[in-house]
PyMOL CGO cylinders between C-alpha atoms (Angstrom):
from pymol import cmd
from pymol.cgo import CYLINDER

trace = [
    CYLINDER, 19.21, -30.88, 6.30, 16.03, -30.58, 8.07, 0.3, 1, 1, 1, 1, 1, 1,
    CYLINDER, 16.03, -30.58, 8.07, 13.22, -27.84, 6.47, 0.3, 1, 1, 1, 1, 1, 1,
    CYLINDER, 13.22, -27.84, 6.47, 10.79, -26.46, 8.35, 0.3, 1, 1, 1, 1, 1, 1,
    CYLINDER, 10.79, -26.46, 8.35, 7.81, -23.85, 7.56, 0.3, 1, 1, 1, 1, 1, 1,
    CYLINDER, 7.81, -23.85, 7.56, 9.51, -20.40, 9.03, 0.3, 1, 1, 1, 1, 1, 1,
    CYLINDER, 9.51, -20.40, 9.03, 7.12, -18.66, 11.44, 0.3, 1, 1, 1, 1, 1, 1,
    CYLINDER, 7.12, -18.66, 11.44, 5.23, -15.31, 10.08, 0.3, 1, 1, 1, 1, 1, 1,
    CYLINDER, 5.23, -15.31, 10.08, 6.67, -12.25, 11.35, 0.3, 1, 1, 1, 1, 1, 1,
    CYLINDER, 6.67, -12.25, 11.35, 3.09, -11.15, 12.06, 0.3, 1, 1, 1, 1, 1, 1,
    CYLINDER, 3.09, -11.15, 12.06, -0.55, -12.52, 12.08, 0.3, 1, 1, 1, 1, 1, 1,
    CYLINDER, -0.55, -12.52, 12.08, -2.31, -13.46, 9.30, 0.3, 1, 1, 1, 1, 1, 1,
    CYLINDER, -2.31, -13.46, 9.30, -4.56, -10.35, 9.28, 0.3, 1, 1, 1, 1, 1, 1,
    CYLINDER, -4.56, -10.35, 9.28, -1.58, -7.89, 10.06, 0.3, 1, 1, 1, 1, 1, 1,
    CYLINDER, -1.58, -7.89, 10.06, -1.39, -6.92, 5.99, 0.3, 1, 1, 1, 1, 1, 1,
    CYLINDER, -1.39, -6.92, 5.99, -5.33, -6.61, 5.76, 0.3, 1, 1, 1, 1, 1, 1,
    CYLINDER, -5.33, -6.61, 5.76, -6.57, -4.39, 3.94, 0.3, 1, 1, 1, 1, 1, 1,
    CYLINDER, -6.57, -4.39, 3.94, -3.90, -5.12, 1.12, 0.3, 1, 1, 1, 1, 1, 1,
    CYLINDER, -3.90, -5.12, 1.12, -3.67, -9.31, 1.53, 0.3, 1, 1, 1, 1, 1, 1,
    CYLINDER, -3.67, -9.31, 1.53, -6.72, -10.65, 3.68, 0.3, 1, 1, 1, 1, 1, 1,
    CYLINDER, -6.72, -10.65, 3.68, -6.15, -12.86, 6.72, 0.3, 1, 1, 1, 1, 1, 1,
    CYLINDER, -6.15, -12.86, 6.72, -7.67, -16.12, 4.76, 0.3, 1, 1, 1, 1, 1, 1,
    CYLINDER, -7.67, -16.12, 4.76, -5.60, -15.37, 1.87, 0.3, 1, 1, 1, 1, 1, 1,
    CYLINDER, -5.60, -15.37, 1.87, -2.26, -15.20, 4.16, 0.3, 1, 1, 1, 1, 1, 1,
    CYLINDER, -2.26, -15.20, 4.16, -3.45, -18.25, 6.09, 0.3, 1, 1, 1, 1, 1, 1,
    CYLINDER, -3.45, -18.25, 6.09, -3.91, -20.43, 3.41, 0.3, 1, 1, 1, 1, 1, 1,
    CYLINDER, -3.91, -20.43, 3.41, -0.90, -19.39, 1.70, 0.3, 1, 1, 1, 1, 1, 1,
    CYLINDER, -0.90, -19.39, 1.70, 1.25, -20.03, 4.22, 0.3, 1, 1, 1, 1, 1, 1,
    CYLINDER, 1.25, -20.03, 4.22, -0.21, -23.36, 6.00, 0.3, 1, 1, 1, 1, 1, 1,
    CYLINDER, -0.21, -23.36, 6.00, -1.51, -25.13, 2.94, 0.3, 1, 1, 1, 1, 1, 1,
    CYLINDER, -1.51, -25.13, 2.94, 0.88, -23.60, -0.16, 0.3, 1, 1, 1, 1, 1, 1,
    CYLINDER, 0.88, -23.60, -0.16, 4.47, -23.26, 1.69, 0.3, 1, 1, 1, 1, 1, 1,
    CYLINDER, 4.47, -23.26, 1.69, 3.95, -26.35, 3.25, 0.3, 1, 1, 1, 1, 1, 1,
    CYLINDER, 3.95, -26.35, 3.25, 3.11, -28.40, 0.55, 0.3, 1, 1, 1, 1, 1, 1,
    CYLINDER, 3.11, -28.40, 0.55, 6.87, -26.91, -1.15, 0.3, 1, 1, 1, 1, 1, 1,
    CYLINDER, 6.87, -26.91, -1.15, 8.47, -28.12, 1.82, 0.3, 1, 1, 1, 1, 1, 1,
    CYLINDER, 8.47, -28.12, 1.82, 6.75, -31.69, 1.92, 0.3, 1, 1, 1, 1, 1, 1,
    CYLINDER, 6.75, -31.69, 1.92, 7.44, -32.33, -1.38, 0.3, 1, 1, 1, 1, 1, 1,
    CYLINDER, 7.44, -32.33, -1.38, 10.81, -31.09, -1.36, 0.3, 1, 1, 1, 1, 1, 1,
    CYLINDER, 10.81, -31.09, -1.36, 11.71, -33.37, 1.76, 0.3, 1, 1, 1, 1, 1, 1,
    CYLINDER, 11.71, -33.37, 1.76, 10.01, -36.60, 0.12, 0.3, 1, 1, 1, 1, 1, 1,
    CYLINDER, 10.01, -36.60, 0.12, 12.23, -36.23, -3.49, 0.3, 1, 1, 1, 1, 1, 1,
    CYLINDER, 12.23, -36.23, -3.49, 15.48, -36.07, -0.77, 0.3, 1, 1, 1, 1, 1, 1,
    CYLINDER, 15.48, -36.07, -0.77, 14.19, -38.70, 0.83, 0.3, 1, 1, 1, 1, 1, 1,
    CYLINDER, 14.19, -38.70, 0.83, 15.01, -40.90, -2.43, 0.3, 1, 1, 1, 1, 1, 1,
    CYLINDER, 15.01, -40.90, -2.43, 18.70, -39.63, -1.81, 0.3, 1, 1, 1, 1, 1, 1,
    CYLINDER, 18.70, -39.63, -1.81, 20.27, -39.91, 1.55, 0.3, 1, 1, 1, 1, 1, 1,
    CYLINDER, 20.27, -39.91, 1.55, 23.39, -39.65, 0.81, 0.3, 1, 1, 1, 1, 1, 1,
    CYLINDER, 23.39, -39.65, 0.81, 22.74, -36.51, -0.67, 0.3, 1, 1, 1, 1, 1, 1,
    CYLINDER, 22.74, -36.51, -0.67, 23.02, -34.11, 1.77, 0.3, 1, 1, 1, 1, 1, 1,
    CYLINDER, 23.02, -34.11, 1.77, 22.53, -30.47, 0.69, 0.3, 1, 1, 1, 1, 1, 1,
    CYLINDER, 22.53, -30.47, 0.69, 23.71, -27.26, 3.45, 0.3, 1, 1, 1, 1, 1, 1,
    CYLINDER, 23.71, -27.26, 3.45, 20.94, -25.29, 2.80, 0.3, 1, 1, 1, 1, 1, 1,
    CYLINDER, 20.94, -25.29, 2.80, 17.67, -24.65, 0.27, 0.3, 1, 1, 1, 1, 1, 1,
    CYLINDER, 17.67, -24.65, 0.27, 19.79, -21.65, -1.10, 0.3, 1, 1, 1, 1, 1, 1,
    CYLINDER, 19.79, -21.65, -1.10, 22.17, -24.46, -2.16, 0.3, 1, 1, 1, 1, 1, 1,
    CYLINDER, 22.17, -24.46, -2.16, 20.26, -26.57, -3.63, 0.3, 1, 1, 1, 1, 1, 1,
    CYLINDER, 20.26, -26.57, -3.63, 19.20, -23.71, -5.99, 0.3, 1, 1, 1, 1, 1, 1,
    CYLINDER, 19.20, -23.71, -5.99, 22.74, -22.27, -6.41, 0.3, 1, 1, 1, 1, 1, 1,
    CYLINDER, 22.74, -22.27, -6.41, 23.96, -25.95, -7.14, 0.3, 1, 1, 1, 1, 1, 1,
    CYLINDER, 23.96, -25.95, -7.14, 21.30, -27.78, -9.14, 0.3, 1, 1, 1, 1, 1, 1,
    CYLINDER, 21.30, -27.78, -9.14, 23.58, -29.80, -11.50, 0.3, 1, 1, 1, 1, 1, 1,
    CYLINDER, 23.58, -29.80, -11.50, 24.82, -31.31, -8.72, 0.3, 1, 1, 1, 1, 1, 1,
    CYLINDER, 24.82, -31.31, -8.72, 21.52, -32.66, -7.40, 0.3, 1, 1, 1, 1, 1, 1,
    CYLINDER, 21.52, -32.66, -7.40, 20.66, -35.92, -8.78, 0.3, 1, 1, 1, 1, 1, 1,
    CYLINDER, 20.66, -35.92, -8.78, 18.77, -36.04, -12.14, 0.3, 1, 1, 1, 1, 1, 1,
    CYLINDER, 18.77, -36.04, -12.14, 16.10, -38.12, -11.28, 0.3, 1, 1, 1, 1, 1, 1,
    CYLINDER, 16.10, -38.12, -11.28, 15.18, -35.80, -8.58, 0.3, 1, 1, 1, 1, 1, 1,
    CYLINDER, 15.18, -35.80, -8.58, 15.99, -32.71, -10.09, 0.3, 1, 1, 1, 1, 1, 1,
    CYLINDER, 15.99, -32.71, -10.09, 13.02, -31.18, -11.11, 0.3, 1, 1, 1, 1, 1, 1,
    CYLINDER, 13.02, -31.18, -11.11, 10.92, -31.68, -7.90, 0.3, 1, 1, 1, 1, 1, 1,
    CYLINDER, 10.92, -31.68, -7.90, 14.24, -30.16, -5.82, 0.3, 1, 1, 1, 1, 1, 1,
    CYLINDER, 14.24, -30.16, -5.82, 14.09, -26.91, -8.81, 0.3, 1, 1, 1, 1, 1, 1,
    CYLINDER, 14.09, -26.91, -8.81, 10.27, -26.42, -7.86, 0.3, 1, 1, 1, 1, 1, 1,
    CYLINDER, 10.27, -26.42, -7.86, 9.59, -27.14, -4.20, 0.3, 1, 1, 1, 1, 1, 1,
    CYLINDER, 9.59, -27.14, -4.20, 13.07, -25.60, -2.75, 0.3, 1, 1, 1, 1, 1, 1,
    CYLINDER, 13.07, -25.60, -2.75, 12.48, -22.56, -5.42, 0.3, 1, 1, 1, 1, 1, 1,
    CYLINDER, 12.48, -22.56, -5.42, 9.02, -22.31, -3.49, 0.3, 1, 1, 1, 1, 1, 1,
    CYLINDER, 9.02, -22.31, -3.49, 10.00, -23.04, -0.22, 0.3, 1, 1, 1, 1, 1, 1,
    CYLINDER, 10.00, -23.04, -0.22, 13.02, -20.35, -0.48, 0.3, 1, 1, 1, 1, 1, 1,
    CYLINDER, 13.02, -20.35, -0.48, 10.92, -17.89, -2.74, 0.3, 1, 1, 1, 1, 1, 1,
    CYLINDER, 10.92, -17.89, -2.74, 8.01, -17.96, -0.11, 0.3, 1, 1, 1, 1, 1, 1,
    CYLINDER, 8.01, -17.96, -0.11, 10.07, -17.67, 3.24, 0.3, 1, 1, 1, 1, 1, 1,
    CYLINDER, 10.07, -17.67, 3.24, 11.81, -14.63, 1.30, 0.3, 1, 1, 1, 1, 1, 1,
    CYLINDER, 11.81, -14.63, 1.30, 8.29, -13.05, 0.59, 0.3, 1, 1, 1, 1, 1, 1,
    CYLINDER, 8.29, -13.05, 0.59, 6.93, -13.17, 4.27, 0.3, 1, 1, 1, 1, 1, 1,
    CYLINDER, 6.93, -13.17, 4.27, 9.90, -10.98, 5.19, 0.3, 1, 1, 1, 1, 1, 1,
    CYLINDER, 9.90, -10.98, 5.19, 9.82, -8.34, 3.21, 0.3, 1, 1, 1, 1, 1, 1,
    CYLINDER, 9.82, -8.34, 3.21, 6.36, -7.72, 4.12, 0.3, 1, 1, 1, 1, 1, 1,
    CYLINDER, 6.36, -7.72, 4.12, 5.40, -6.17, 7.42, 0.3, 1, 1, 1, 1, 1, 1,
    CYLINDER, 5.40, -6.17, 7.42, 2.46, -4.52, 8.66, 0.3, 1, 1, 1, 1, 1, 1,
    CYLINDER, 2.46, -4.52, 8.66, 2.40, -0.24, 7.68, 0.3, 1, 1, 1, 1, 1, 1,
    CYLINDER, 2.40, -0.24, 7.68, 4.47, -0.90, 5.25, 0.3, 1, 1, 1, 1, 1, 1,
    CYLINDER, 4.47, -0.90, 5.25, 5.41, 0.95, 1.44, 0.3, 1, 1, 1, 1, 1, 1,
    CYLINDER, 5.41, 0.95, 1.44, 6.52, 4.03, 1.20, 0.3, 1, 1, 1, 1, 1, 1,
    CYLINDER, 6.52, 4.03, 1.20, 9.87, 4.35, -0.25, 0.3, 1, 1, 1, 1, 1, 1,
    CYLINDER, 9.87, 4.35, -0.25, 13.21, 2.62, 0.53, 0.3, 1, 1, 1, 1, 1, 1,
    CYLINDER, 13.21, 2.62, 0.53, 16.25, 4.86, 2.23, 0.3, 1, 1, 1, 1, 1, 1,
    CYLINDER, 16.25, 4.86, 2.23, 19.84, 4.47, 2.03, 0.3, 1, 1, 1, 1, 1, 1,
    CYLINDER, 19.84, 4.47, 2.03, 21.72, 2.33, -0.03, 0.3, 1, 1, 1, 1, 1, 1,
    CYLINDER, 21.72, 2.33, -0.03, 19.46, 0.70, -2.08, 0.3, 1, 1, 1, 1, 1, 1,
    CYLINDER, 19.46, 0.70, -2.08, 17.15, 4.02, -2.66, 0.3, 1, 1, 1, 1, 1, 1,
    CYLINDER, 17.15, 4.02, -2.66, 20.44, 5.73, -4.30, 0.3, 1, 1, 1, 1, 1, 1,
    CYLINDER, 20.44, 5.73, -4.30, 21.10, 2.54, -6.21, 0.3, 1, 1, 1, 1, 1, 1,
    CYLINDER, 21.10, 2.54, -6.21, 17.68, 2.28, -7.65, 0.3, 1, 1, 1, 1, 1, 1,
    CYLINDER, 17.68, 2.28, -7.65, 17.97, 6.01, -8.81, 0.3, 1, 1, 1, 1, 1, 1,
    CYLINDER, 17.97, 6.01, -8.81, 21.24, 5.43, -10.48, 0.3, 1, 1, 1, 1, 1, 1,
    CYLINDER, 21.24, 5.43, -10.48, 20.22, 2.41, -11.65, 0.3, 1, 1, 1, 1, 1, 1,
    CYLINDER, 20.22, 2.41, -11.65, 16.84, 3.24, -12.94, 0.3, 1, 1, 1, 1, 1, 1,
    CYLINDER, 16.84, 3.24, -12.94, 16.46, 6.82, -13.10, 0.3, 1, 1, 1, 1, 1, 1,
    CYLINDER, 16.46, 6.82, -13.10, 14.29, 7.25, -10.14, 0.3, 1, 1, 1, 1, 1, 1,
    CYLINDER, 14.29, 7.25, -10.14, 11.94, 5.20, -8.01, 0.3, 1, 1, 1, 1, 1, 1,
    CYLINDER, 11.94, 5.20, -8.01, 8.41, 5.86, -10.31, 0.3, 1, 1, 1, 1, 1, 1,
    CYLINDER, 8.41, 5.86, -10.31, 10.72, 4.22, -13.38, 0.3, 1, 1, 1, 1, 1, 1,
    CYLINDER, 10.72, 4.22, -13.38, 11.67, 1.13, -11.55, 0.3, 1, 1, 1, 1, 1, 1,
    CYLINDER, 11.67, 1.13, -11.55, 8.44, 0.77, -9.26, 0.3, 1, 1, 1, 1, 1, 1,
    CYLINDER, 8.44, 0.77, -9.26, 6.76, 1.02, -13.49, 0.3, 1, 1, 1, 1, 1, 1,
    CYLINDER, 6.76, 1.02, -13.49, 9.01, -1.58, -14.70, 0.3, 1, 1, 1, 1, 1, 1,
    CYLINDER, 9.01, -1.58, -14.70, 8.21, -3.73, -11.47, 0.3, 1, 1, 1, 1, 1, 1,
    CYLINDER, 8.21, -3.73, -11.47, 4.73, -3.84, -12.13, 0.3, 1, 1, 1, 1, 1, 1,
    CYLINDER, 4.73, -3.84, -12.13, 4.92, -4.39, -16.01, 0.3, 1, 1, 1, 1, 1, 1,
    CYLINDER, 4.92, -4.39, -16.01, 7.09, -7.26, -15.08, 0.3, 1, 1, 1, 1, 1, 1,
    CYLINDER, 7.09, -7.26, -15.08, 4.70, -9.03, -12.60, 0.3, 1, 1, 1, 1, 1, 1,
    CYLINDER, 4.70, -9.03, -12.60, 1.43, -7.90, -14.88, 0.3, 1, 1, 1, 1, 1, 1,
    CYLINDER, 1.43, -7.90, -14.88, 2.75, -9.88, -17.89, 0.3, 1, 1, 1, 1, 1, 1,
    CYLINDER, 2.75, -9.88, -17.89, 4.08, -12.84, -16.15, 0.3, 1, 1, 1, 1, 1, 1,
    CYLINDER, 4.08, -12.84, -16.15, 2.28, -16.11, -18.31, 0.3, 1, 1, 1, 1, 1, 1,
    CYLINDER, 2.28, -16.11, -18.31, 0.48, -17.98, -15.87, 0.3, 1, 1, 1, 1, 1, 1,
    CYLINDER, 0.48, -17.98, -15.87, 2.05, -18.51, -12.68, 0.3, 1, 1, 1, 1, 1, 1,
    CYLINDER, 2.05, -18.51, -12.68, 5.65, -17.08, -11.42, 0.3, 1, 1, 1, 1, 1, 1,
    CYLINDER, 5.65, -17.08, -11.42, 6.65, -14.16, -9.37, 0.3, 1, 1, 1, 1, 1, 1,
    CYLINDER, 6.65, -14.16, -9.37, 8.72, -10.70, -10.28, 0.3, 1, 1, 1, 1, 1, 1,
    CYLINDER, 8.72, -10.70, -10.28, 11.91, -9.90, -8.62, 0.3, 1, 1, 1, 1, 1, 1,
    CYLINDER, 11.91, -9.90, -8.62, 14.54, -7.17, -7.81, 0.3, 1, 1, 1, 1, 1, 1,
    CYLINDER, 14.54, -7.17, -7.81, 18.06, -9.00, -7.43, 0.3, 1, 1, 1, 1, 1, 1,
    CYLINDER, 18.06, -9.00, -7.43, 21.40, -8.26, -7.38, 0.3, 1, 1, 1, 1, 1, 1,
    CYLINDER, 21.40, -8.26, -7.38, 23.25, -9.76, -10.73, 0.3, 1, 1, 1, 1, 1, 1,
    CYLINDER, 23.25, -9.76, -10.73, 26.83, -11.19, -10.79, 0.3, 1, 1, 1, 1, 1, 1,
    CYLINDER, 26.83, -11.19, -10.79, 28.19, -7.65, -11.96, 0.3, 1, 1, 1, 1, 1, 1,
    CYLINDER, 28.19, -7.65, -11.96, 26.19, -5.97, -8.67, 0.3, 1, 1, 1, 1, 1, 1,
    CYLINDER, 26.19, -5.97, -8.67, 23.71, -4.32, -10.85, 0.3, 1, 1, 1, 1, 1, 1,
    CYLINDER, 23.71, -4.32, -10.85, 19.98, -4.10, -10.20, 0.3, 1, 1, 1, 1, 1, 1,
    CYLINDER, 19.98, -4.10, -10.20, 18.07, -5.97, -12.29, 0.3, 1, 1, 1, 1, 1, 1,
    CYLINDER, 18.07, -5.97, -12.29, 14.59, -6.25, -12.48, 0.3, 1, 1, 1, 1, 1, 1,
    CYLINDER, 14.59, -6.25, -12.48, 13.25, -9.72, -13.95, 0.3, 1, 1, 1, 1, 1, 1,
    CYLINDER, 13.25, -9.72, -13.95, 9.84, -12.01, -14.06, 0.3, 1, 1, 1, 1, 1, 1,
    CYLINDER, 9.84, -12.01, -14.06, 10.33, -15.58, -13.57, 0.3, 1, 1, 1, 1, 1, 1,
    CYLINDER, 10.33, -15.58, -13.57, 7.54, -18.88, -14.58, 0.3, 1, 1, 1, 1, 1, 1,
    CYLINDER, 7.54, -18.88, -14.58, 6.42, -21.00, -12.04, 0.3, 1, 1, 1, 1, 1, 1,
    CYLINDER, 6.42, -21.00, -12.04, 9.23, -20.78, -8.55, 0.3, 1, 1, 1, 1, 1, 1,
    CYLINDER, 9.23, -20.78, -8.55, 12.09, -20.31, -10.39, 0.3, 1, 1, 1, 1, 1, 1,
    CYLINDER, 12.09, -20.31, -10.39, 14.44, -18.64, -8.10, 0.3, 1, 1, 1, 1, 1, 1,
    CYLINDER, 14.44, -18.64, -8.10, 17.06, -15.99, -9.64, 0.3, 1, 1, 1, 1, 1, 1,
    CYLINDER, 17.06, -15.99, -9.64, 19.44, -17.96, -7.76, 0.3, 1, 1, 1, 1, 1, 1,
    CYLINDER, 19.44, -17.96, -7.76, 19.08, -20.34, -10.62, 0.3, 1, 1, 1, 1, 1, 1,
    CYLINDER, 19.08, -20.34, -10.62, 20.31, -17.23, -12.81, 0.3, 1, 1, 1, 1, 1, 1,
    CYLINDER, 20.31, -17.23, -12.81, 23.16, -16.63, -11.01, 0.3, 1, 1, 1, 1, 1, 1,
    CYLINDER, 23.16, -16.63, -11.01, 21.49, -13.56, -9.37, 0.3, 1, 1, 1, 1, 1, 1,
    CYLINDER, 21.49, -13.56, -9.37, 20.32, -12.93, -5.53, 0.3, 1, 1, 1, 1, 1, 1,
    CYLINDER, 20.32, -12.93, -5.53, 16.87, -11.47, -4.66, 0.3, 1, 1, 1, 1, 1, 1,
    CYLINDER, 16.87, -11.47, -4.66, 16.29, -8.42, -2.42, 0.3, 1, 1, 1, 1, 1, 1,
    CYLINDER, 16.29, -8.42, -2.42, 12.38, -8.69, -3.36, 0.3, 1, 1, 1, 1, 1, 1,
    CYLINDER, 12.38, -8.69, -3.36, 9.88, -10.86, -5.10, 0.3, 1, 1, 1, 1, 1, 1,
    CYLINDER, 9.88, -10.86, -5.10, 6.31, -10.19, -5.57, 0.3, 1, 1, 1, 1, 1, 1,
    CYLINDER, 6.31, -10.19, -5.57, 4.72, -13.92, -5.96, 0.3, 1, 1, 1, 1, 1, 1,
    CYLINDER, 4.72, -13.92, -5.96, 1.51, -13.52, -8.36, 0.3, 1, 1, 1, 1, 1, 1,
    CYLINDER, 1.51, -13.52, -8.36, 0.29, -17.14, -8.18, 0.3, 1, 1, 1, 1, 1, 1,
    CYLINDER, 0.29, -17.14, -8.18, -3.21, -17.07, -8.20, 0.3, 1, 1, 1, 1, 1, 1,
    CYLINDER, -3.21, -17.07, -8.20, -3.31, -18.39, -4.41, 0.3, 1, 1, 1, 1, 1, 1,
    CYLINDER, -3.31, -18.39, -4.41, -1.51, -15.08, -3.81, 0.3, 1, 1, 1, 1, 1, 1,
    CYLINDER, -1.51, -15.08, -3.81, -4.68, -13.18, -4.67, 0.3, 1, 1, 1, 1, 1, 1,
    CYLINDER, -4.68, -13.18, -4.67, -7.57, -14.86, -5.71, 0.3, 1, 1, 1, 1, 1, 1,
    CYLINDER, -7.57, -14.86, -5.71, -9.17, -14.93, -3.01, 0.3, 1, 1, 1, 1, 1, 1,
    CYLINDER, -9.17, -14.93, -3.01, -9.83, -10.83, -2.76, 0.3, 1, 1, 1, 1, 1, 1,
    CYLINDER, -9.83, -10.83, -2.76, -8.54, -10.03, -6.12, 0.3, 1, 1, 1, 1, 1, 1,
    CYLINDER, -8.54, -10.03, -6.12, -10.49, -12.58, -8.49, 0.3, 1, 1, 1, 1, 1, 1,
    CYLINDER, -10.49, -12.58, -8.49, -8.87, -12.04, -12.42, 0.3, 1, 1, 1, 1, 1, 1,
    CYLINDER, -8.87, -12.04, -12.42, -7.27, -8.70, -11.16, 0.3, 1, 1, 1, 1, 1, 1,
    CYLINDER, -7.27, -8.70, -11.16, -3.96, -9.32, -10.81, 0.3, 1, 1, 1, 1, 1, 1,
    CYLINDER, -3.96, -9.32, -10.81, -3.00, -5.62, -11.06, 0.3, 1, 1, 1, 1, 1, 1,
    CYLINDER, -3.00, -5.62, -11.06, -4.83, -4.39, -8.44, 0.3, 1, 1, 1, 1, 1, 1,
    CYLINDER, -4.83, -4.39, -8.44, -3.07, -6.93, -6.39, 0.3, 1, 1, 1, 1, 1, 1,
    CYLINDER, -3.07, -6.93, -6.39, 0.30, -5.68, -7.79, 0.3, 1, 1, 1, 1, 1, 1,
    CYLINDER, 0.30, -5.68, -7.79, -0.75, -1.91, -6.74, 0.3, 1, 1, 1, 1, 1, 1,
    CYLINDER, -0.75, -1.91, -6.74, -2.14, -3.36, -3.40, 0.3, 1, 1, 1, 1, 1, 1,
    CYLINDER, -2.14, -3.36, -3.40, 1.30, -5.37, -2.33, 0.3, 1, 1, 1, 1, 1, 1,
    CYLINDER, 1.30, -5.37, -2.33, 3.03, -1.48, -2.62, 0.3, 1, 1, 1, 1, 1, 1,
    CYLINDER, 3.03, -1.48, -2.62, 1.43, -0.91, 0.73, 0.3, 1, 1, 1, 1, 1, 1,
    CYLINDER, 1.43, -0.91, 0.73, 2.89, -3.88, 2.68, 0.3, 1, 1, 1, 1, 1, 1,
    CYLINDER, 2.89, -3.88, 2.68, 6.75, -3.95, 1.30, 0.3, 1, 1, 1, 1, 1, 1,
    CYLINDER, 6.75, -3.95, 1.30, 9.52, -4.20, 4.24, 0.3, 1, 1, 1, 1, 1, 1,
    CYLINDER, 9.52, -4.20, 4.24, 11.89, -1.75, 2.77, 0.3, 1, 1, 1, 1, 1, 1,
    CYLINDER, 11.89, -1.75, 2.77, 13.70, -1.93, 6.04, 0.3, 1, 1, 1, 1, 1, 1,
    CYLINDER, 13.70, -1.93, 6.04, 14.38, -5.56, 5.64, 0.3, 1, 1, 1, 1, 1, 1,
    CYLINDER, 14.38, -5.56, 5.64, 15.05, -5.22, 1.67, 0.3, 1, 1, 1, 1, 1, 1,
    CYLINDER, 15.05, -5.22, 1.67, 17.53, -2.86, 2.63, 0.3, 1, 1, 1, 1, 1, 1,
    CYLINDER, 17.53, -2.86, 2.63, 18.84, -5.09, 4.69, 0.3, 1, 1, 1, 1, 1, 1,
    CYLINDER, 18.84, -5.09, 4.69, 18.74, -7.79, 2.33, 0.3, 1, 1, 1, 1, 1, 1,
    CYLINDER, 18.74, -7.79, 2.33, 20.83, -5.32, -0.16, 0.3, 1, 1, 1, 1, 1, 1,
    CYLINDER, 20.83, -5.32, -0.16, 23.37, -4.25, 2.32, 0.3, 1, 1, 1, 1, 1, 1,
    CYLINDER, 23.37, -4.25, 2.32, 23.98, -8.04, 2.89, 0.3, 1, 1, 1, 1, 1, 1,
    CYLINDER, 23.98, -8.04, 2.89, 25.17, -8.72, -0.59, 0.3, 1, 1, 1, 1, 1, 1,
    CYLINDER, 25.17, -8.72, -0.59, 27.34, -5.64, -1.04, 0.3, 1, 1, 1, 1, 1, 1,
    CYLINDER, 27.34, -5.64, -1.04, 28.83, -4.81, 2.26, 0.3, 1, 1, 1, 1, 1, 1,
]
cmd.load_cgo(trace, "trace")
């Protein structure tokens, strides 16, 4: 299984004024690229290990050998958690999703100010360094969760639609300490086209 650093769907400074061009740059070049160097050097130790995909590495970790384990739970969580995050960002983005997923987050949450509330708590009160999510759970509910370091929720038997990553290297470099108005920021840029999609993938 070969990994590769996925192309941005736009330029570095597309999301500016939200996420600044450095910021972008840096995270992608330097950050996802050091996931997927590490992740292909603890493999290395194991060729005859020979996973499909990074989604089933994360899906499957028990079956990964121990001694590699952890590295393949942190640098395939951040390689798969990052090339998630660059799509579901775009350029004029925010708003509010449509279709399926807009009616499910009303049912499920009461209505889009409840959940978008709940999002943000999440990702404000995340210890450290992790991300927040919206995933599907193995009953097809929304759920709404915050996860340390780059766990994935497919380690929870759950698949993401959306994850906010609040690293410092997501924001720093704008934001400083203020990790909220980061959080209120990243509204701005969401893909709810591709979410959507992402949504209509699982349940359809």
């Amino acid at each position: 299984m070969k990994f590769t650093l996925p192309a941005l769907p736009y330029d570095y400074g597309a999301l500016e004024p939200y996420i600044d061009a450095k910021t972008m740059e840096i995270h992608h070049t330097k950050h996802h690229q050091k996931y997927i160097d590490d992740l292909i050097i603890a493999l290395e130790k194991h060729p005859e290990f020979q996973p499909t995909s990074v989604a089933s590495l994360l899906i499957d970790l028990p079956a990964v050998p121990e001694d590699i384990r952890k590295k393949v739970r942190d640098n395939a969580g951040g390689h798969f958690n990052h090339s998630l995050f660059w799509q579901i960002m775009k350029p004029h983005g925010g708003g509010k999703p449509n279709g399926l997923l807009a009616e499910e987050i009303q049912k499920e949450f009461g209505s889009f100010s409840a959940f978008e509330g709940l999002f943000n708590e999440r990702a404000k009160t995340v210890f450290g360094s992790g991300w927040a999510w919206l995933s599907v759970d193995k009953s097809g509910k929304l759920v709404v969760t915050a996860l340390p370091n780059q766990d994935s929720p497919l380690l929870y038997n759950e698949v993401p639609l959306m994850g906010l990553d609040v690293w410092e290297h997501a924001y720093y470099l704008k934001y400083q300490n203020k990790r909220p108005d980061y959080i209120t920021a990243w509204w701005h840029v969401i893909n709810w086209d591709q979410v959507e999609e992402n949504y209509r993938a699982i349940i359809e």
